[in-house]
N, CA and C atoms as an extended XYZ file, in Angstrom:
567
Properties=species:S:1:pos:R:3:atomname:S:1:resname:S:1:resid:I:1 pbc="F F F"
N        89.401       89.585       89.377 N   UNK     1
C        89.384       88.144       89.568 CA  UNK     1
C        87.968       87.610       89.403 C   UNK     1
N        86.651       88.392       89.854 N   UNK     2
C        85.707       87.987       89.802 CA  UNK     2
C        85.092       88.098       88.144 C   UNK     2
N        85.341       89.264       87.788 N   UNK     3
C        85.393       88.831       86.259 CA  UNK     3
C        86.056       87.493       85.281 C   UNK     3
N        86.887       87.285       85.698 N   UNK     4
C        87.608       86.132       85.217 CA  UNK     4
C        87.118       85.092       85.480 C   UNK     4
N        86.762       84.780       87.114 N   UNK     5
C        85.887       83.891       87.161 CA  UNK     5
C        84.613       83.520       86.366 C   UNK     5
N        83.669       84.849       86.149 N   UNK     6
C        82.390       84.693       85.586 CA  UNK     6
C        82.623       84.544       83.406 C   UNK     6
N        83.565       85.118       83.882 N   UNK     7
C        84.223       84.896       81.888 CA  UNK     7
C        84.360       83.226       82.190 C   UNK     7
N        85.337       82.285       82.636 N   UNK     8
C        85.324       81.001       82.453 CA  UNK     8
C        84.071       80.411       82.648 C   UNK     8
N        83.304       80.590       83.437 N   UNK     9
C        81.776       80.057       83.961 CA  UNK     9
C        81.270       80.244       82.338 C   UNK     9
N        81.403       81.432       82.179 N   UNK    10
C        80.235       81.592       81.013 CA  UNK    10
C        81.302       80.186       79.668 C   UNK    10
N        82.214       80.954       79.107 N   UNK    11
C        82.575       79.575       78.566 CA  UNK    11
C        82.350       78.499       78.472 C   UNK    11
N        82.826       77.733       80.142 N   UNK    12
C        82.249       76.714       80.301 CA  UNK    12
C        81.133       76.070       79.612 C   UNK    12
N        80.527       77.111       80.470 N   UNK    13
C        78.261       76.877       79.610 CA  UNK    13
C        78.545       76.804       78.015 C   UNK    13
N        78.974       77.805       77.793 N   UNK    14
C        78.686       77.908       76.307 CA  UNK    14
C        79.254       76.538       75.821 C   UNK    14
N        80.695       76.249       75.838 N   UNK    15
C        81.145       74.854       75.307 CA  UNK    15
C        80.262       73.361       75.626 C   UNK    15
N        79.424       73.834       76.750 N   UNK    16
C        78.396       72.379       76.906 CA  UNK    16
C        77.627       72.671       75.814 C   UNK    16
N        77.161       73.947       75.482 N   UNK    17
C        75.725       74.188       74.434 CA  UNK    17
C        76.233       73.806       72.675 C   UNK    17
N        77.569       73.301       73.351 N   UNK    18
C        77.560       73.121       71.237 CA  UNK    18
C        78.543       71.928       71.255 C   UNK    18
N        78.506       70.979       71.882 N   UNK    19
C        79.167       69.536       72.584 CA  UNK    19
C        78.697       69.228       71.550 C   UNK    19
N        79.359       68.145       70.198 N   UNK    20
C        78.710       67.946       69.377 CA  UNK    20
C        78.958       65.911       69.592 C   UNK    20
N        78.802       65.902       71.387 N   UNK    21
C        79.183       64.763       71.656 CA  UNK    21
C        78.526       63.934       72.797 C   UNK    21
N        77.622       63.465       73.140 N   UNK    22
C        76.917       62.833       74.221 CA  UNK    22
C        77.366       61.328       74.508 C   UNK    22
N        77.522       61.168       76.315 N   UNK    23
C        77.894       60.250       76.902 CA  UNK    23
C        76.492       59.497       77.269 C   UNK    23
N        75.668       58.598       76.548 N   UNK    24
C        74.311       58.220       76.862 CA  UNK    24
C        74.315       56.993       77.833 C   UNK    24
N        73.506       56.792       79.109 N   UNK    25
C        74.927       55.755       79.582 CA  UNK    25
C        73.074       55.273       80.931 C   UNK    25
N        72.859       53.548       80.783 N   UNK    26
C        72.379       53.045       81.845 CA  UNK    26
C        73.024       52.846       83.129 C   UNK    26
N        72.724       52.778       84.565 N   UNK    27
C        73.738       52.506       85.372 CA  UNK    27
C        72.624       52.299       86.117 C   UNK    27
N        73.254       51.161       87.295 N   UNK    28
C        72.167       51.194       88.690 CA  UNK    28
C        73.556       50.875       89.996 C   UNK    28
N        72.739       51.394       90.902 N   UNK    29
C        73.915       51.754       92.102 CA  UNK    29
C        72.997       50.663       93.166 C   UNK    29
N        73.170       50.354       94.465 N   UNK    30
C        72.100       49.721       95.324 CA  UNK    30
C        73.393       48.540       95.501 C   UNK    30
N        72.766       47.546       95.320 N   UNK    31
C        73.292       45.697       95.787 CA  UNK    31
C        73.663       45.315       94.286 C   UNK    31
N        75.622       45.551       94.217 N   UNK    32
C        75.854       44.930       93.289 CA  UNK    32
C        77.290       43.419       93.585 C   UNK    32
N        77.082       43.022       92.314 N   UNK    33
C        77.437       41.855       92.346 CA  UNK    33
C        79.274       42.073       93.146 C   UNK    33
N        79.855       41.437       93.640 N   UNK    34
C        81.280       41.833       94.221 CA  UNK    34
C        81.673       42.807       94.690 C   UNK    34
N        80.804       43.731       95.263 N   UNK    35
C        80.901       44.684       96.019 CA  UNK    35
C        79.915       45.673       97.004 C   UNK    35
N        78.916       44.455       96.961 N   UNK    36
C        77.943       44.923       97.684 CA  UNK    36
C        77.190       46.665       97.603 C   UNK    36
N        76.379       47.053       98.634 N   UNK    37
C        75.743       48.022       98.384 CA  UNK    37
C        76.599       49.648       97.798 C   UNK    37
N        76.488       49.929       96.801 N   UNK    38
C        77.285       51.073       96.083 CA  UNK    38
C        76.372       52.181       96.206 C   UNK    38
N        77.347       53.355       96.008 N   UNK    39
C        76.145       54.452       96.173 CA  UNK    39
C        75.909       55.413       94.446 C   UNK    39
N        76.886       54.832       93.868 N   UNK    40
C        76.887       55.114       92.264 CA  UNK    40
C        77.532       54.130       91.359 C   UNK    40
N        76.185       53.880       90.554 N   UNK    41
C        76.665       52.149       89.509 CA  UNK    41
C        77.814       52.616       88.472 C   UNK    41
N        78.152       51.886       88.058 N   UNK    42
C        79.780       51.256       87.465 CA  UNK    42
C        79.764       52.073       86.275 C   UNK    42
N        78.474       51.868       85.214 N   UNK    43
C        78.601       52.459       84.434 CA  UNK    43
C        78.289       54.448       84.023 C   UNK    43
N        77.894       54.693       85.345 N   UNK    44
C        77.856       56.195       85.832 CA  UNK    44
C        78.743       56.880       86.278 C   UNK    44
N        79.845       55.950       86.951 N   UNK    45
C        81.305       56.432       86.969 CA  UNK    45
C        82.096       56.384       85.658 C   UNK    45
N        82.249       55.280       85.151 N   UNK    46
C        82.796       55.789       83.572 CA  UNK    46
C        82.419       56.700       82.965 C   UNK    46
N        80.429       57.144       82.622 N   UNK    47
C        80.052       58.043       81.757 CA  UNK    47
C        80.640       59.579       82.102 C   UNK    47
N        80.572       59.532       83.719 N   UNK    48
C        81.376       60.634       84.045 CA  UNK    48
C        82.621       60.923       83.774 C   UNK    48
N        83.424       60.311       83.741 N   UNK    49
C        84.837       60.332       83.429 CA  UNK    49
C        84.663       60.479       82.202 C   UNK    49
N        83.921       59.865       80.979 N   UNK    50
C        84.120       59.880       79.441 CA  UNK    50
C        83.530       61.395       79.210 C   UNK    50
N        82.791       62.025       80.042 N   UNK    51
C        82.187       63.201       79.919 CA  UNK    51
C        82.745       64.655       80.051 C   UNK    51
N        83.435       64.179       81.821 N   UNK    52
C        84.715       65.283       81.902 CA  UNK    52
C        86.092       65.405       80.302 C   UNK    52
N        86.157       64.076       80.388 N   UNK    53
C        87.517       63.969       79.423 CA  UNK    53
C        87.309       64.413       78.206 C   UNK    53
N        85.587       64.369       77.542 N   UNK    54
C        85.657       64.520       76.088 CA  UNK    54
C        84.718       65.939       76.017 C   UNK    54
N        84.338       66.647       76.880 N   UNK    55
C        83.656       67.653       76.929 CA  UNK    55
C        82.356       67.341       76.282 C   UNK    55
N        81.908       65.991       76.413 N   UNK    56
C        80.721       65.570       76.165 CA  UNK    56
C        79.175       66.004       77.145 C   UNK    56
N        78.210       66.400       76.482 N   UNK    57
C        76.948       65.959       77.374 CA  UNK    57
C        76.252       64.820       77.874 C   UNK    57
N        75.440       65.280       79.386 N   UNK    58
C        75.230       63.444       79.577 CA  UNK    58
C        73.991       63.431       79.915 C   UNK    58
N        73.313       61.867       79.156 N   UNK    59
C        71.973       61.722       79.610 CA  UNK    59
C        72.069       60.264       79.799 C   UNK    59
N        71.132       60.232       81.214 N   UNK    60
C        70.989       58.978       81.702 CA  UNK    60
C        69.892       58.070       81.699 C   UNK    60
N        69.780       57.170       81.460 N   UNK    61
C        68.115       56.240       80.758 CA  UNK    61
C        67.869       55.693       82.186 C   UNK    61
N        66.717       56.671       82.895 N   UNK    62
C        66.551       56.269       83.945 CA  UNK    62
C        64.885       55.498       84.128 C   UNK    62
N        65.176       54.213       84.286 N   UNK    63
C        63.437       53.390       84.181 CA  UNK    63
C        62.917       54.186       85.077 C   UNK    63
N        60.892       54.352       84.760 N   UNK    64
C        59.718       55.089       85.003 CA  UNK    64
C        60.026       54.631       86.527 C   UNK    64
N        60.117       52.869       86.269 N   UNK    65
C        59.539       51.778       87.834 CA  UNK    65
C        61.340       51.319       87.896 C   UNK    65
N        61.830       51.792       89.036 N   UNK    66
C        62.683       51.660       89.302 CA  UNK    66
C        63.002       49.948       89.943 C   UNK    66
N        64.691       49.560       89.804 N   UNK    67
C        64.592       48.358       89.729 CA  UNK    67
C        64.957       47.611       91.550 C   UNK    67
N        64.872       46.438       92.040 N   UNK    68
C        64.950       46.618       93.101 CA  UNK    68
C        66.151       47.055       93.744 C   UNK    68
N        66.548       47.428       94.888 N   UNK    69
C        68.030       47.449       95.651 CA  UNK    69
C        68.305       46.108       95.794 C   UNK    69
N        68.089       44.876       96.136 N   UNK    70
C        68.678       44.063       95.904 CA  UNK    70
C        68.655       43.011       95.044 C   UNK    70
N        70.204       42.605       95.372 N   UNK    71
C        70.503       42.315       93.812 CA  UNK    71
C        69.931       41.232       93.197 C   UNK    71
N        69.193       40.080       93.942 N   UNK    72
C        69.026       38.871       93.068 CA  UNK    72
C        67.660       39.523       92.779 C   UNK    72
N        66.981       39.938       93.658 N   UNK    73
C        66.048       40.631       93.519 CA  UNK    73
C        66.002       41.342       91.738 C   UNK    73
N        66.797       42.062       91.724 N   UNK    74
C        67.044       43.142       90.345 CA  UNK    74
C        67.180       41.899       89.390 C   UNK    74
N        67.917       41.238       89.678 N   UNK    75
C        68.457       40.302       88.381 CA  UNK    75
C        67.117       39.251       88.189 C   UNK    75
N        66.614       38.697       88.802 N   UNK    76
C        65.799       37.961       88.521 CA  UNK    76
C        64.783       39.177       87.850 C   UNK    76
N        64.344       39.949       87.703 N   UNK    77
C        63.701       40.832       87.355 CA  UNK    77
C        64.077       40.952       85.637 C   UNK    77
N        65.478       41.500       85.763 N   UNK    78
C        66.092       41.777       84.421 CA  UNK    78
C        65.720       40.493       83.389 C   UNK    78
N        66.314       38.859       83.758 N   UNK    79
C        66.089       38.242       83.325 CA  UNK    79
C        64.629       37.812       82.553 C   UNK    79
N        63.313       38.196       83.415 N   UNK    80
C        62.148       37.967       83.111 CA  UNK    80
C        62.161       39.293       81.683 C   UNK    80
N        62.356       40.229       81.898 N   UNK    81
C        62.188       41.446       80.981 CA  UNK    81
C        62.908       41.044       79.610 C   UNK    81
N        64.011       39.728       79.869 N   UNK    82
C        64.720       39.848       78.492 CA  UNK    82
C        63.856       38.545       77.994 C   UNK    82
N        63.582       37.891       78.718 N   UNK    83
C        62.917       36.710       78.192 CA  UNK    83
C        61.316       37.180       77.633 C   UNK    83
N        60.559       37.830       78.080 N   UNK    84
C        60.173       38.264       77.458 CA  UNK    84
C        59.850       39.391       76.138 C   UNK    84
N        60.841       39.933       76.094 N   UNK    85
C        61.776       41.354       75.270 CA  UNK    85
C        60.983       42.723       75.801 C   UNK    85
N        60.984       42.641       77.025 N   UNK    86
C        60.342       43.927       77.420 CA  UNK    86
C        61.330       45.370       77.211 C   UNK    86
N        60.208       46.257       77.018 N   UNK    87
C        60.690       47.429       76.374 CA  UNK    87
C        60.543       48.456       77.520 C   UNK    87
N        60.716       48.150       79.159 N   UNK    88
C        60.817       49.160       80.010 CA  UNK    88
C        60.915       50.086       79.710 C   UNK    88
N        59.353       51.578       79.788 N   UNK    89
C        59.980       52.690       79.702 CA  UNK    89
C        60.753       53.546       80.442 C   UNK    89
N        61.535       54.731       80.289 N   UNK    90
C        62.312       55.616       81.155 CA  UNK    90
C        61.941       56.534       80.752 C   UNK    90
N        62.516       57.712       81.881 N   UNK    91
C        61.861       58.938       82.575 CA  UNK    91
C        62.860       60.063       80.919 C   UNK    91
N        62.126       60.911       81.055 N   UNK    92
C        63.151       62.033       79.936 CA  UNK    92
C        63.249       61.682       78.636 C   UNK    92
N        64.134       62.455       77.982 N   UNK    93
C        64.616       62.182       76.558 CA  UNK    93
C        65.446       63.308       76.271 C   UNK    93
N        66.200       62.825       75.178 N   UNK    94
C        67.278       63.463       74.779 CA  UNK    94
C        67.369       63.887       73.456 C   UNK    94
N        67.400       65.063       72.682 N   UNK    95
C        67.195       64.522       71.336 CA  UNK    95
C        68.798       64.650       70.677 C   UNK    95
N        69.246       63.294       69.671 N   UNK    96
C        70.275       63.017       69.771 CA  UNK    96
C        70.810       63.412       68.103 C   UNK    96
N        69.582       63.737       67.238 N   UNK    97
C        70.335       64.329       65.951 CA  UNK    97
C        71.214       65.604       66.348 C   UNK    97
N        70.988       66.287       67.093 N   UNK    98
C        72.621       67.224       67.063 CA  UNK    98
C        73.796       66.751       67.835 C   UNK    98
N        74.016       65.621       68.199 N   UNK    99
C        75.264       64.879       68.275 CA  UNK    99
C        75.930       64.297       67.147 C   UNK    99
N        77.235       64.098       66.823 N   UNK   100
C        77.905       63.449       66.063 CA  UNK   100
C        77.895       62.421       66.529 C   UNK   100
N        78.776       62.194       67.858 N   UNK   101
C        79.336       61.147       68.360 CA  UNK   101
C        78.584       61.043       69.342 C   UNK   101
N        77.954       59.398       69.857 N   UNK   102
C        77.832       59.124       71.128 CA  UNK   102
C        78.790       58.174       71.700 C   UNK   102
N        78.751       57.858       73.031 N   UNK   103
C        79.361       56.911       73.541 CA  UNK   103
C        78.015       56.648       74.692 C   UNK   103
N        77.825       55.116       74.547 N   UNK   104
C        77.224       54.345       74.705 CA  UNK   104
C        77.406       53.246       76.197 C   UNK   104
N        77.777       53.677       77.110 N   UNK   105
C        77.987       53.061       78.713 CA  UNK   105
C        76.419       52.770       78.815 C   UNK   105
N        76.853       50.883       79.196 N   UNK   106
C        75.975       50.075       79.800 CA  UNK   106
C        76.403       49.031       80.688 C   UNK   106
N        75.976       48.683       81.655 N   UNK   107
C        76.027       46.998       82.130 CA  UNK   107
C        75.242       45.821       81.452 C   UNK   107
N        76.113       44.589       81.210 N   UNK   108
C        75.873       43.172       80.447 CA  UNK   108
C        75.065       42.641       81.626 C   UNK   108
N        74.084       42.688       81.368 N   UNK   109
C        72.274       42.034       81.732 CA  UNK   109
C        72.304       40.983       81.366 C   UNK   109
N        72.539       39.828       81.449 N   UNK   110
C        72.025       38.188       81.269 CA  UNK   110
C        72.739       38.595       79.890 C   UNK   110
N        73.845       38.742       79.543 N   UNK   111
C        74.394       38.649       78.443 CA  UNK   111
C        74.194       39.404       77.213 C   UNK   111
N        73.330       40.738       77.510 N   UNK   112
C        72.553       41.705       76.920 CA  UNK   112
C        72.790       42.828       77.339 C   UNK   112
N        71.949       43.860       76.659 N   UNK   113
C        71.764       45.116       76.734 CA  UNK   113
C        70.841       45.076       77.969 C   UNK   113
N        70.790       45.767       78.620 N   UNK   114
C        69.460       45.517       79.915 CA  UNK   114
C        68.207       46.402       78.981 C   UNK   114
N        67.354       45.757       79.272 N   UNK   115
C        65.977       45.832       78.099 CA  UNK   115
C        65.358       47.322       78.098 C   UNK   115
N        65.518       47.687       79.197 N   UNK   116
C        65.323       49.470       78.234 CA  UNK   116
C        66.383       50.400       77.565 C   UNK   116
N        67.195       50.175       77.465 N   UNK   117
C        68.170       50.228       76.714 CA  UNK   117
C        67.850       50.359       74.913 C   UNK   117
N        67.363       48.957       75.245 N   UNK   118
C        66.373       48.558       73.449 CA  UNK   118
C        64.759       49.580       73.835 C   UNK   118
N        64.313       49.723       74.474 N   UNK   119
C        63.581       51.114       74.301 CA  UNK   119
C        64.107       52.366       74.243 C   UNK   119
N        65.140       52.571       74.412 N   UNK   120
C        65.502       53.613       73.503 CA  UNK   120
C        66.307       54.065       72.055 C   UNK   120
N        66.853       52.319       71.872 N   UNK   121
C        67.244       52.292       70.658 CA  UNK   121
C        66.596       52.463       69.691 C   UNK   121
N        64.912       51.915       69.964 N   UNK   122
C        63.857       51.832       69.008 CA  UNK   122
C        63.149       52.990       68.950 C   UNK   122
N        63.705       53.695       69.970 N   UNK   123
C        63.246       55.248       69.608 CA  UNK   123
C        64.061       56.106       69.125 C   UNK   123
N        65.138       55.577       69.072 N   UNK   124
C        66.036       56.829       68.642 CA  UNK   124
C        67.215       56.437       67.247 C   UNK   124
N        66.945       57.070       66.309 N   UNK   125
C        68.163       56.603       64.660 CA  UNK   125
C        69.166       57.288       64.921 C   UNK   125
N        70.436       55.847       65.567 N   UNK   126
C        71.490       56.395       65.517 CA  UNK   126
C        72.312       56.359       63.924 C   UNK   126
N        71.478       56.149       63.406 N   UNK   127
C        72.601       56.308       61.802 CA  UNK   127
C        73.100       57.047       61.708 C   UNK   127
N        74.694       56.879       61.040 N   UNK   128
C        75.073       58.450       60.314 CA  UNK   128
C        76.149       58.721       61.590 C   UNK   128
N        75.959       58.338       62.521 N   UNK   129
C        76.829       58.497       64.088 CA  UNK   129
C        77.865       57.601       64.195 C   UNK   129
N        78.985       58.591       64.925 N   UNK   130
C        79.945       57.748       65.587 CA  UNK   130
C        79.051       56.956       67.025 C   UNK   130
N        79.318       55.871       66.694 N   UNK   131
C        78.994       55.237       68.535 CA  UNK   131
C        80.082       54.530       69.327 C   UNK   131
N        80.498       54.223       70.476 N   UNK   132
C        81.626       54.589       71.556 CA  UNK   132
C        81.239       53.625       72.470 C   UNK   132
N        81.139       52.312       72.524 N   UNK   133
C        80.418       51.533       73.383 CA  UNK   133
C        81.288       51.254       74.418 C   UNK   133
N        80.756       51.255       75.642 N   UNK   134
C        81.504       50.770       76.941 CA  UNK   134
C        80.823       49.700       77.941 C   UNK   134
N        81.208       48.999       78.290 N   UNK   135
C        80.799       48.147       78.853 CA  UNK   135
C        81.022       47.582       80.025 C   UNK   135
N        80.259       47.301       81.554 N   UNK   136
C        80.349       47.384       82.650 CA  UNK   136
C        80.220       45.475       83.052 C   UNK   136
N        80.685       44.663       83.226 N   UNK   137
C        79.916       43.111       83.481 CA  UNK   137
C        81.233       42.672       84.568 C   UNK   137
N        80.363       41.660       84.945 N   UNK   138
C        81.310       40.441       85.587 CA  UNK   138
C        81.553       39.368       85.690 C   UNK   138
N        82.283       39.350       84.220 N   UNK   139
C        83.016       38.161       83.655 CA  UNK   139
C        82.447       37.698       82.151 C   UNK   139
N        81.323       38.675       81.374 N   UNK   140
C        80.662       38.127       80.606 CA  UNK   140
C        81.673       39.071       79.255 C   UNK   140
N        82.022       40.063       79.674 N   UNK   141
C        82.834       40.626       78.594 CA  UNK   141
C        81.620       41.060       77.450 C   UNK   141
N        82.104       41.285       76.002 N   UNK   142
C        80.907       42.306       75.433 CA  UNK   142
C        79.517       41.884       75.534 C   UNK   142
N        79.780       40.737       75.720 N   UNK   143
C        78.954       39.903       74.886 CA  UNK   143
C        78.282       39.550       73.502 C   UNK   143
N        78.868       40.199       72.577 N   UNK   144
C        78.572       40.495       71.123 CA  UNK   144
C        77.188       42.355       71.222 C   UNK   144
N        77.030       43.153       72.391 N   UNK   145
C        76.516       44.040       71.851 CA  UNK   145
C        76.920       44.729       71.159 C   UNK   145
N        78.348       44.952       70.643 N   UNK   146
C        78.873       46.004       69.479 CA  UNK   146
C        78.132       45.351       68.232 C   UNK   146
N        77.777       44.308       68.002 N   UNK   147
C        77.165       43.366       66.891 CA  UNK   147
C        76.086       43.973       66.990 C   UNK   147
N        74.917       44.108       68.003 N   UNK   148
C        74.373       44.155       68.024 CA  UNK   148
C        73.620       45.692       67.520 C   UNK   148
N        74.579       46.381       68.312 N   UNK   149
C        74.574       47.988       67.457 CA  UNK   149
C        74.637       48.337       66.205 C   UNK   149
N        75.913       47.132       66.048 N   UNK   150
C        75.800       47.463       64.100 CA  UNK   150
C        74.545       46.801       63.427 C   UNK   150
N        74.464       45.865       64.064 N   UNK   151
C        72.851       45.470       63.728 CA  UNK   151
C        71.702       46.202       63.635 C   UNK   151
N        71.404       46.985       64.730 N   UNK   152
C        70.763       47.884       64.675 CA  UNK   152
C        70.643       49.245       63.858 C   UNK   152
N        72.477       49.529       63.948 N   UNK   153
C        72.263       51.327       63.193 CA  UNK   153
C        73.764       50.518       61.763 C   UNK   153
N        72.832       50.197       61.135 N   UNK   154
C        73.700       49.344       59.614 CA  UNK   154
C        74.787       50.638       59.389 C   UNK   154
N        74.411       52.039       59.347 N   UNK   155
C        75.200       53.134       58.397 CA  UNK   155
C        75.540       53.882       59.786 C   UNK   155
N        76.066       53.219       60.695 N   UNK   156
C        76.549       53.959       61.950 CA  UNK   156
C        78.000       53.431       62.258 C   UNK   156
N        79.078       54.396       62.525 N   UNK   157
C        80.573       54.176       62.834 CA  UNK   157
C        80.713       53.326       63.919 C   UNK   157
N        80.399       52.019       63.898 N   UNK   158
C        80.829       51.704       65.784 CA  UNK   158
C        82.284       51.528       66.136 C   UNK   158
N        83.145       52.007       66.875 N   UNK   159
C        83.916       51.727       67.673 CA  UNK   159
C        84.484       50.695       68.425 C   UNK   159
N        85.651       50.442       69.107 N   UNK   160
C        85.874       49.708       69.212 CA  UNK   160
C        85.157       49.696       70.816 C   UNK   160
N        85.036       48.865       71.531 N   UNK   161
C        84.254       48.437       72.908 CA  UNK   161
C        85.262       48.943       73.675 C   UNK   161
N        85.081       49.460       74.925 N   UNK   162
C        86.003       49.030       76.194 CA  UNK   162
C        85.082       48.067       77.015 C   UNK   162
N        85.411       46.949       77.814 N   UNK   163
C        85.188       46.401       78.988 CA  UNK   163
C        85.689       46.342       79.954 C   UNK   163
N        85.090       46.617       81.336 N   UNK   164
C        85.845       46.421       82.528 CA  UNK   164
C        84.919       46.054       83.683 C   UNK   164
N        85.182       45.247       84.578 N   UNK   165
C        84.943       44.962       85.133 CA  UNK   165
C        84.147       45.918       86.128 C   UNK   165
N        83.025       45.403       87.017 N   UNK   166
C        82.025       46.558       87.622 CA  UNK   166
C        83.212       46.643       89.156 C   UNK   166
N        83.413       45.247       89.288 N   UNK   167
C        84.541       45.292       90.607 CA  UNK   167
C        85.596       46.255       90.489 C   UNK   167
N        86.430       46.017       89.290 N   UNK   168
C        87.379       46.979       89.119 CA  UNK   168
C        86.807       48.518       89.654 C   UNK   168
N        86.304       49.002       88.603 N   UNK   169
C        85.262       50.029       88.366 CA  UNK   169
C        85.195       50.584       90.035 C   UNK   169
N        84.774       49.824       90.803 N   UNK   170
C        84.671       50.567       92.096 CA  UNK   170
C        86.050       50.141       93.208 C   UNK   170
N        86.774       49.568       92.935 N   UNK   171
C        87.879       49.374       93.782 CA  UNK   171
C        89.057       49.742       93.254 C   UNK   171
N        89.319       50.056       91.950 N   UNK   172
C        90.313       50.536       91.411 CA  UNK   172
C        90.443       51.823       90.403 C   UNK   172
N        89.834       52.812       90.806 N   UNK   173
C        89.732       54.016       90.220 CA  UNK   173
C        90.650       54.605       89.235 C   UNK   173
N        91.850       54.283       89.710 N   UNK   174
C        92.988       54.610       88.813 CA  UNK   174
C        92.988       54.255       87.584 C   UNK   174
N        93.099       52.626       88.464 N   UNK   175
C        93.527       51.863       86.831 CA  UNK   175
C        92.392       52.316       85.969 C   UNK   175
N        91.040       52.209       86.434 N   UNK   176
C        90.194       52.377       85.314 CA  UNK   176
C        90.170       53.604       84.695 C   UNK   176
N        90.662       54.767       85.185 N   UNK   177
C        90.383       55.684       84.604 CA  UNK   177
C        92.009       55.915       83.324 C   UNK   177
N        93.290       54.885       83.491 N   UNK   178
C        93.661       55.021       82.777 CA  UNK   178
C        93.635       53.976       82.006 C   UNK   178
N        92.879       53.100       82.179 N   UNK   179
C        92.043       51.907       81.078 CA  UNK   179
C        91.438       52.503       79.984 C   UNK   179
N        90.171       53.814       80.371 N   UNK   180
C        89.678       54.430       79.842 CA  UNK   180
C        90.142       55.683       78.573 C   UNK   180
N        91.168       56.061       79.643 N   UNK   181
C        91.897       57.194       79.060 CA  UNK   181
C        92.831       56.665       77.672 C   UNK   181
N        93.280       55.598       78.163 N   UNK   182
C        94.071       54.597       76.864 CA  UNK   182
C        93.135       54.501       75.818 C   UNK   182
N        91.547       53.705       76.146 N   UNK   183
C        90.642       53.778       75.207 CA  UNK   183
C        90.614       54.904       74.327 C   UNK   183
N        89.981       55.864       75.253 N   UNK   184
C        89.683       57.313       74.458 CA  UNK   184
C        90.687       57.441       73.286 C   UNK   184
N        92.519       57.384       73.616 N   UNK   185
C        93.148       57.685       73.322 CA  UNK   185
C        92.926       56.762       71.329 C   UNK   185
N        92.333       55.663       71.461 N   UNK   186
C        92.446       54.971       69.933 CA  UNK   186
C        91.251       55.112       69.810 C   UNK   186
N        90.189       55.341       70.283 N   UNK   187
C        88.373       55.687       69.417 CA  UNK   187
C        88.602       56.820       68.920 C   UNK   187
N        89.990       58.274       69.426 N   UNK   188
C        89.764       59.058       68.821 CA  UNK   188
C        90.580       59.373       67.519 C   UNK   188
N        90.677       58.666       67.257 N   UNK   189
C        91.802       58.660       65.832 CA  UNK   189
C        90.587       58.519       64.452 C   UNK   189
């Protein structure tokens, strides 16, 4: 039995080391909007779920200067960063030419990408890639970032969006995860 065990373990590993699929995904947890203090943001529960489900790897764009715990606090923050087009850096890196496919989990920032986000777009050529966009807001829906992706990566596959709500997201687990699962079910065709 203990062999068997350490045979699946090793598997396991091995099938992460040749994932030819990454879940790249912003999220913040703290003081959010309709549900007060969370202990994991909206779009970190999806990336997880898109990660378990697709045997994807995951990297998370975590800012250097972290943003505040509360929320008007954070948002008034975000807002200044887009108005000015700040390029917040974050901690790590990922290198993403041996992925095919990414999928792309974010929260809608003043109707945007939240601005380091675009520091890592400008560091990284997604051409040539499937991309998988998901999207976390409340009430703003895509806001045209799938546009914005194709804007960015011209010779890149984008996908169709999911959106859902950050409320949902933490009060309704189910549904979202078969919101998601429905998704998966037509990006992968």
């Amino acid at each position: 039995m203990k062999k068997l065990f350490i045979l699946c373990l090793l598997l396991l590993c091995a099938g992460s080391l040749f994932a030819d699929s990454l879940v790249l995904y912003f999220s913040r947890a703290d003081e959010n909007y309709g549900v007060g203090y969370i202990e994991k943001g909206n779009a970190a529960i999806v990336a997880e779920m898109i990660a378990s489900k697709t045997g994807s790897d995951l990297f998370q764009i975590v800012p250097e200067k972290p943003y505040p715990a509360e929320y008007k606090k954070c948002t008034d923050i975000a807002l200044t960063e887009k108005n000015q087009k700040a390029r917040p850096a974050y901690v790590g890196d990922v290198d993403v030419s041996k992925y095919d496919t990414i999928y792309i989990c974010y929260p809608i920032w003043w109707g945007d990408f939240p601005m380091t986000m675009y520091t890592f777009f400008e560091a990284h050529d997604l051409n040539g890639k499937t991309l998988i966009p998901f999207v976390t807001h409340e009430g703003s829906g895509v806001s045209g970032t799938d546009k914005t992706l194709k804007r960015l990566y011209r010779n890149a596959d984008v996908k169709e969006v999911l959106s859902i709500r950050g409320t949902t997201i933490q009060k309704d687990r189910k549904g979202t995860e078969a919101s998601v699962d429905a998704w998966l079910k037509k990006v992968s065709k």
